[in-house]
PAVEXDO-428278 format. One line per field, with one value per residue (C-alpha): residue number from 1; x, y, z. Coordinates in steps of 0.25 Angstrom, whole numbers, plus 5000, padded with zeros to 4 digits. Example, Ala and Ser with C-alpha at 12.3 -4.5 7.8 and 13.67 -1.06 7.14 Angstrom:
REM residues 2
num c(1; 2)
east c(5049; 5055)
north c(4982; 4996)
up c(5031; 5029)
***
This chain:
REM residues 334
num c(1; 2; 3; 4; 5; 6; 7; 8; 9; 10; 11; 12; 13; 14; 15; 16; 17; 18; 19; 20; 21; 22; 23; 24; 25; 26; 27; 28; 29; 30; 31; 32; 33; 34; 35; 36; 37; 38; 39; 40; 41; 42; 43; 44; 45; 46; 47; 48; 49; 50; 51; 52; 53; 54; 55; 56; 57; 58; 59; 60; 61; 62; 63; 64; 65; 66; 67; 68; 69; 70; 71; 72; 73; 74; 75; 76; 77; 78; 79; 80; 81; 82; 83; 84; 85; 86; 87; 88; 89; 90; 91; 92; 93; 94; 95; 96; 97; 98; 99; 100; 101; 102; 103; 104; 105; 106; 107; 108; 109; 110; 111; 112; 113; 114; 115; 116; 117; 118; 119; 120; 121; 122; 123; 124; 125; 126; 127; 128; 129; 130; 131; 132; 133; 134; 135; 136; 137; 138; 139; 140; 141; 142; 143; 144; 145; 146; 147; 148; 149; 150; 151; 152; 153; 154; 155; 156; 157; 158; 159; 160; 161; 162; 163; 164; 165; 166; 167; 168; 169; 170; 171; 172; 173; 174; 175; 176; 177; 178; 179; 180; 181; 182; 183; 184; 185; 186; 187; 188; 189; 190; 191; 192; 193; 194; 195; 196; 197; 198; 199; 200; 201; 202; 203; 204; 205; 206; 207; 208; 209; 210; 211; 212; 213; 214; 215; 216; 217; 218; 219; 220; 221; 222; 223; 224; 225; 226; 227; 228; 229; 230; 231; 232; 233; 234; 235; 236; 237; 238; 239; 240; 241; 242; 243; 244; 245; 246; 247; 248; 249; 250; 251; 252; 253; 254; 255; 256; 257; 258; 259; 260; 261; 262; 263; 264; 265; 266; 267; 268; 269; 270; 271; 272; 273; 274; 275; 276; 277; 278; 279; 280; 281; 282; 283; 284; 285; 286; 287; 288; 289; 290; 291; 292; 293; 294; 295; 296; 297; 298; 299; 300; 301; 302; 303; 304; 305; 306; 307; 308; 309; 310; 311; 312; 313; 314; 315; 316; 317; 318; 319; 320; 321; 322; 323; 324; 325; 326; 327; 328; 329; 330; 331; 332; 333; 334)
east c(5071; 5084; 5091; 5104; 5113; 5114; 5124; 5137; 5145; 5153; 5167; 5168; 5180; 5173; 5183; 5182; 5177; 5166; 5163; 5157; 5149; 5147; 5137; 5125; 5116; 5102; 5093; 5083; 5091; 5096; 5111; 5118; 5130; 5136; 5138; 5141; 5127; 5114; 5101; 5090; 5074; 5071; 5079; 5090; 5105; 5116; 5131; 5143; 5146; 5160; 5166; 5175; 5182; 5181; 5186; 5188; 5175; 5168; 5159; 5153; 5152; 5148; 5155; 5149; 5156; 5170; 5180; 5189; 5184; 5190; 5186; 5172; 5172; 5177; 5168; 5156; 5156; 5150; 5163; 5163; 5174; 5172; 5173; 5188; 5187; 5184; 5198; 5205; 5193; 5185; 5173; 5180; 5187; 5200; 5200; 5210; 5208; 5214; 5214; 5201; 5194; 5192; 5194; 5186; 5190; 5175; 5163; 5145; 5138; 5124; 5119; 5111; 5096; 5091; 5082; 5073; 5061; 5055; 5056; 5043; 5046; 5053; 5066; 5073; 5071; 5068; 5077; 5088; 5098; 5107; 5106; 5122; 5132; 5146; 5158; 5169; 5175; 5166; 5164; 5158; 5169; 5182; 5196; 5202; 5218; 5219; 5212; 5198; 5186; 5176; 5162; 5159; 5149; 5148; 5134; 5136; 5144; 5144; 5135; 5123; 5120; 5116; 5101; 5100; 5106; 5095; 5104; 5118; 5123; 5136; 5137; 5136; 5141; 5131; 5123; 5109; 5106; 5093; 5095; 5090; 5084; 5087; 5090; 5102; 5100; 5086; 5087; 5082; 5095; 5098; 5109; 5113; 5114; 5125; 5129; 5127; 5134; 5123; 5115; 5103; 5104; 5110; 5098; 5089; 5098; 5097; 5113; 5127; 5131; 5144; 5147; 5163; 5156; 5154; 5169; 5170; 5173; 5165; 5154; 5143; 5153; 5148; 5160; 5171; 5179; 5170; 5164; 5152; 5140; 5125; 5113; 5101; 5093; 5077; 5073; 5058; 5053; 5039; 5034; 5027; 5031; 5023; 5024; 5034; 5040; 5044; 5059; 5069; 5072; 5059; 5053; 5064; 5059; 5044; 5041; 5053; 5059; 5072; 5074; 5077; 5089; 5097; 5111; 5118; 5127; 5129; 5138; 5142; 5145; 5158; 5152; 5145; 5148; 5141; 5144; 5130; 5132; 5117; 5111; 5097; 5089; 5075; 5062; 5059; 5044; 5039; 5045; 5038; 5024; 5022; 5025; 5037; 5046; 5048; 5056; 5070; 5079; 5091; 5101; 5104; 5088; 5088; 5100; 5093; 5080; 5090; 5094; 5079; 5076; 5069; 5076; 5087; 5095; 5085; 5090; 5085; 5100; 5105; 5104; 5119; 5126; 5120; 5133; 5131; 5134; 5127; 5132; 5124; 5129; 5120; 5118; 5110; 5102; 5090)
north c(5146; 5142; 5133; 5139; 5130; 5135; 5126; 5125; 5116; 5104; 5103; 5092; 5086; 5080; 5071; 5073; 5059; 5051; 5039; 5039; 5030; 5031; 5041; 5036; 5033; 5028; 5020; 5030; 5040; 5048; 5050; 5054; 5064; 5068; 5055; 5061; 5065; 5058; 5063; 5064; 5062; 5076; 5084; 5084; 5079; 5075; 5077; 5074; 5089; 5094; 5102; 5113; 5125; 5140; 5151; 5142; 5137; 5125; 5123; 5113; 5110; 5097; 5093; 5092; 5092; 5093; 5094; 5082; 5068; 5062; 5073; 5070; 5055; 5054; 5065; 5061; 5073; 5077; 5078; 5093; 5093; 5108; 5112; 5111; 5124; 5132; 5130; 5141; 5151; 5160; 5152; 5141; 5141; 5135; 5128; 5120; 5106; 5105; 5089; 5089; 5099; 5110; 5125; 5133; 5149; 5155; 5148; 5153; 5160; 5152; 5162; 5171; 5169; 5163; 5175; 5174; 5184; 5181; 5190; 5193; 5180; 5172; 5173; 5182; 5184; 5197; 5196; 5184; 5181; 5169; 5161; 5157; 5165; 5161; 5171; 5176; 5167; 5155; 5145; 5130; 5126; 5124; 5120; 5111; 5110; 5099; 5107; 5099; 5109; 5106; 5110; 5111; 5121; 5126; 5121; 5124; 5132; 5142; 5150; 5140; 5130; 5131; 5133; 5121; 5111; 5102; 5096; 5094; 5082; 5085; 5072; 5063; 5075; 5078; 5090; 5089; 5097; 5103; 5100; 5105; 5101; 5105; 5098; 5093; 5088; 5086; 5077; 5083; 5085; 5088; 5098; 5105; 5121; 5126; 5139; 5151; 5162; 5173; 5176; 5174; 5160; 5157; 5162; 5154; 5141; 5143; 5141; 5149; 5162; 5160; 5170; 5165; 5153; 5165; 5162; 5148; 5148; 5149; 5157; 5152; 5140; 5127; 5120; 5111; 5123; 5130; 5125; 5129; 5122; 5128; 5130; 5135; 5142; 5146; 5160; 5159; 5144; 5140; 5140; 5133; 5124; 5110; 5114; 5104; 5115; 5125; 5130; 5140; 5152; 5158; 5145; 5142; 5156; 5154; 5139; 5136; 5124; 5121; 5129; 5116; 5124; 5115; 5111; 5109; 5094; 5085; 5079; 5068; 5078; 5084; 5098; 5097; 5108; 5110; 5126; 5132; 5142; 5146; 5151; 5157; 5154; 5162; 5157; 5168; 5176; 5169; 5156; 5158; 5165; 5149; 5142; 5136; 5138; 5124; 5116; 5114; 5101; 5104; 5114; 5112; 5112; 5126; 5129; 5126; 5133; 5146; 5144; 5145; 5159; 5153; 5155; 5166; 5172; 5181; 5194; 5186; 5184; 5171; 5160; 5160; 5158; 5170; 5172; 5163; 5149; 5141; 5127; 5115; 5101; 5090; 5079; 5071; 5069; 5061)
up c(5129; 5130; 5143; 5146; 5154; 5170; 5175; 5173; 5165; 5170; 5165; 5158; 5151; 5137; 5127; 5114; 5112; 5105; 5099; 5085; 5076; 5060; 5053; 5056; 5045; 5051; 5043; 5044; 5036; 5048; 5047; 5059; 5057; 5070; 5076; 5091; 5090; 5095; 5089; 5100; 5095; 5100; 5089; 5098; 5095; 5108; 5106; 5114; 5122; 5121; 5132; 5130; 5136; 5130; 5139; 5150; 5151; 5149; 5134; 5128; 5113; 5103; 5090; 5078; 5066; 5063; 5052; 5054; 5052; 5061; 5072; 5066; 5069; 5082; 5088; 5080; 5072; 5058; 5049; 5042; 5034; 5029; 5043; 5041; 5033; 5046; 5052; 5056; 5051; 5062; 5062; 5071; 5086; 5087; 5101; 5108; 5116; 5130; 5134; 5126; 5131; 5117; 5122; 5113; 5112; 5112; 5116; 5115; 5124; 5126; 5136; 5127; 5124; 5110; 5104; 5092; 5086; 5073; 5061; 5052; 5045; 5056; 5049; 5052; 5066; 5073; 5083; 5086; 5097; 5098; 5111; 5109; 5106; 5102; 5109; 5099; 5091; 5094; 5083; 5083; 5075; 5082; 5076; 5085; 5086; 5076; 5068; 5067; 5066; 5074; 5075; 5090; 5094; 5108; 5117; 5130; 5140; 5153; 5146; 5144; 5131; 5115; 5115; 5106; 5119; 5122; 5135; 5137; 5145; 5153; 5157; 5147; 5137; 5127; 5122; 5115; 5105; 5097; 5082; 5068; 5057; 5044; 5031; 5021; 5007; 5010; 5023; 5037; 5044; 5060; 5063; 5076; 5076; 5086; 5081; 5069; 5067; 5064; 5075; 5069; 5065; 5079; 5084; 5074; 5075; 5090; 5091; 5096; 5087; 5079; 5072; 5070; 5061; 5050; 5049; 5043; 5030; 5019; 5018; 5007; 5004; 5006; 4999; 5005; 5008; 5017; 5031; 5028; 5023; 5018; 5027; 5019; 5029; 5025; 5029; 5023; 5024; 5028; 5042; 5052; 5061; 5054; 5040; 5032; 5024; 5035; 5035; 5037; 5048; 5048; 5053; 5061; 5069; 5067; 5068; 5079; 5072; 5063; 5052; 5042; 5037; 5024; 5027; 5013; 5018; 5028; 5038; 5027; 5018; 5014; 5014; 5027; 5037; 5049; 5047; 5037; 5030; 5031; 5018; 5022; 5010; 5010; 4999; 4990; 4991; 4979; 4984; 5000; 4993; 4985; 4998; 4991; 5001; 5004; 5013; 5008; 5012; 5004; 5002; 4988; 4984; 4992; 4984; 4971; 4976; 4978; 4963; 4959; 4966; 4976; 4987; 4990; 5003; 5013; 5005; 4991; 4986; 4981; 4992; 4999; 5012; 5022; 5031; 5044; 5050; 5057; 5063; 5063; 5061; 5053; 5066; 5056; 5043; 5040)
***
C-alpha cells in the first residue's frame, strides 16, 4: 500500500547549489555516476530535493541528468549530452526561474492508487492503473532560459509523493528513493524510474504517467542525434523469485521484484540517455519449451540473439522500439 503525504509542505526557499566531487571509481569496481547521489545499503539512493512552484503552488523535484557539462558538474548530475536533442520538442516543459526558485508550467497528480492484476502469463497484466499522473503538458525534461535540458522529475506536492519515496527530509533537503536493478554491457547497474509514458509501464515501473515524453525525438533512433537511448524489456523470461536466471515483466508481476531490464550505455558514454526507448523483446516457443530463455546482461547479445530468431517483438516481428519512454537515470555500475 502506498503512503500518501497528509501534511502540508513547508515553503522552502532551496538554492540551486552543491558541492561536487570526481566520478567515483571505488576499488571494488562500483562506479558512482550521479555524484549528488548517496547510495544507501537497503536498495535505496538520497538526493538533494529541489523546491519549485507550478500554478502557484509549492513542488518538489531532484535532478539527475542534464545536457550541459558544466550544469552537470556543478549539480552533480550525469552528463547526457543527447538530451540537447529534446529542446524546443513537445516532450520537455519550458520553465522560468524567479530569484532561484524554477516555476514549472504543469506538474503530477500523485493522488491516485497504484493498481495491478496479473494476466495468464503475468505480462501483460489484466488490469493496470498508475499511481501518478502527469497534468497536460507535464514532462521530467525541462528547458531552462539558458537553454540547458535538464532532467528534473517531479516527487512530491500538495497532492501527496511518488510511490517509490522511501522518506523525504524537508530540513535537511533530501529525498530517498527505491532503486532498480537492471544491467548494461554485462555489469549489474542501479537506476531510478521517475516516469513512463504508456500507462502500463507506469503502472509496472511504479512511476508518474508522461505521455508528452512520446514526443522526444527520435523514435527507434539510438544515435547521437536522437535523445533516446534502448531499453530491452523481456516479456517471457523465467520465474520465480530465487531462480538465477529469472527476468523480464512477467516476473516483475509474478515474483514482485525488478524486471532486470538492459540499458544499451552508460553515464560515461557519449550515447547515454536517461530517456529508453523500450524495445519489449519476447523468447520464442521453441526457445522457452528448451528452457533456454536465459538471463541476458547486454543489449548488444540480445540484439545478436534477435538476429538468430530467437527472440522477436510480442507480435513476433523483428525486435524494435515498441513506442513509449520510460526515464531512469543510471546512479551507479558495478
Amino acid at each position: 500500500m502506498r503512503l500518501k503525504m497528509s501534511v502540508a509542505f513547508a515553503v522552502l526557499t532551496l538554492t540551486l547549489g552543491v558541492s561536487v566531487s570526481r566520478l567515483v571509481h571505488a576499488s571494488d569496481g562500483h562506479t558512482l555516476f550521479i555524484q549528488s547521489a548517496v547510495q544507501n545499503a537497503n536498495g535505496t539512493v538520497t538526493l538533494p530535493l529541489y523546491r519549485g512552484t507550478s500554478h502557484g503552488q509549492t513542488v518538489y523535484y531532484v535532478m539527475t541528468d542534464s545536457s550541459n557539462g558544466n550544469f552537470s558538474q556543478q549539480f552533480g548530475l550525469n552528463r547526457s549530452q543527447k538530451l540537447a536533442n529534446a529542446a524546443g520538442s513537445n516532450g520537455v516543459q519550458k520553465v522560468t526561474v524567479v530569484n532561484g526558485v524554477v516555476d514549472f508550467p504543469a506538474t503530477v497528480d500523485f493522488s491516485p492508487i497504484r493498481q495491478v492484476s496479473p494476466g495468464p502469463q503475468g505480462f501483460p497484466p489484466a488490469a493496470a492503473q498508475p499511481g501518478a499522473v502527469g497534468e497536460a503538458g507535464y514532462s521530467p525534461l525541462i528547458q531552462m532560459p539558458s537553454g540547458v535540458i535538464v532532467n528534473a522529475p517531479h516527487v512530491a506536492n500538495g497532492t501527496g509523493h511518488a510511490d517509490k519515496v522511501a522518506s523525504i527530509d524537508l530540513i535537511s533537503k533530501t529525498i530517498t528513493y527505491r532503486q532498480t536493478n537492471g544491467f548494461q554491457g554485462g555489469d549489474a547497474v542501479k537506476y531510478i524510474s521517475f516516469d513512463a509514458s504508456n500507462p502500463v509501464a507506469a503502472t509496472l515501473e511504479n512511476v508518474t504517467f508522461a505521455p508528452a515524453l512520446d514526443a522526444l525525438p527520435t523514435l527507434n533512433d539510438d544515435s547521437t542525434a536522437s535523445s533516446r537511448a534502448t531499453l530491452i524489456a523481456f516479456v517471457n523470461g523465467q520465474t520465480a523469485a530465487n531462480n538465477p536466471q529469472r527476468q523480464g515483466l512477467n516476473s516483475a508481476i509474478l515474483d514482485g521484484l525488478d524486471p532486470l531490464n538492459l540499458l544499451r550505455w552508460n553515464p560515461s558514454q557519449g550515447r547515454y540517455s536517461p530517456m529508453w526507448d523500450v524495445n519489449l523483446a519476447k523468447w520464442t516457443d521453441q526457445v522457452v519449451a528448451a528452457g533456454q530463455n536465459l538471463r541476458q546482461t547486454d543489449v548488444g547479445t540480445a540484439q545478436g540473439l534477435a538476429q538468430q530468431g530467437e527472440l522477436t517483438a510480442p507480435d513476433g516481428g523483428s525486435l524494435t522500439a515498441s513506442g513509449f519512454i520510460v526515464n531512469c537515470p543510471i546512479v551507479s555500475l558495478r
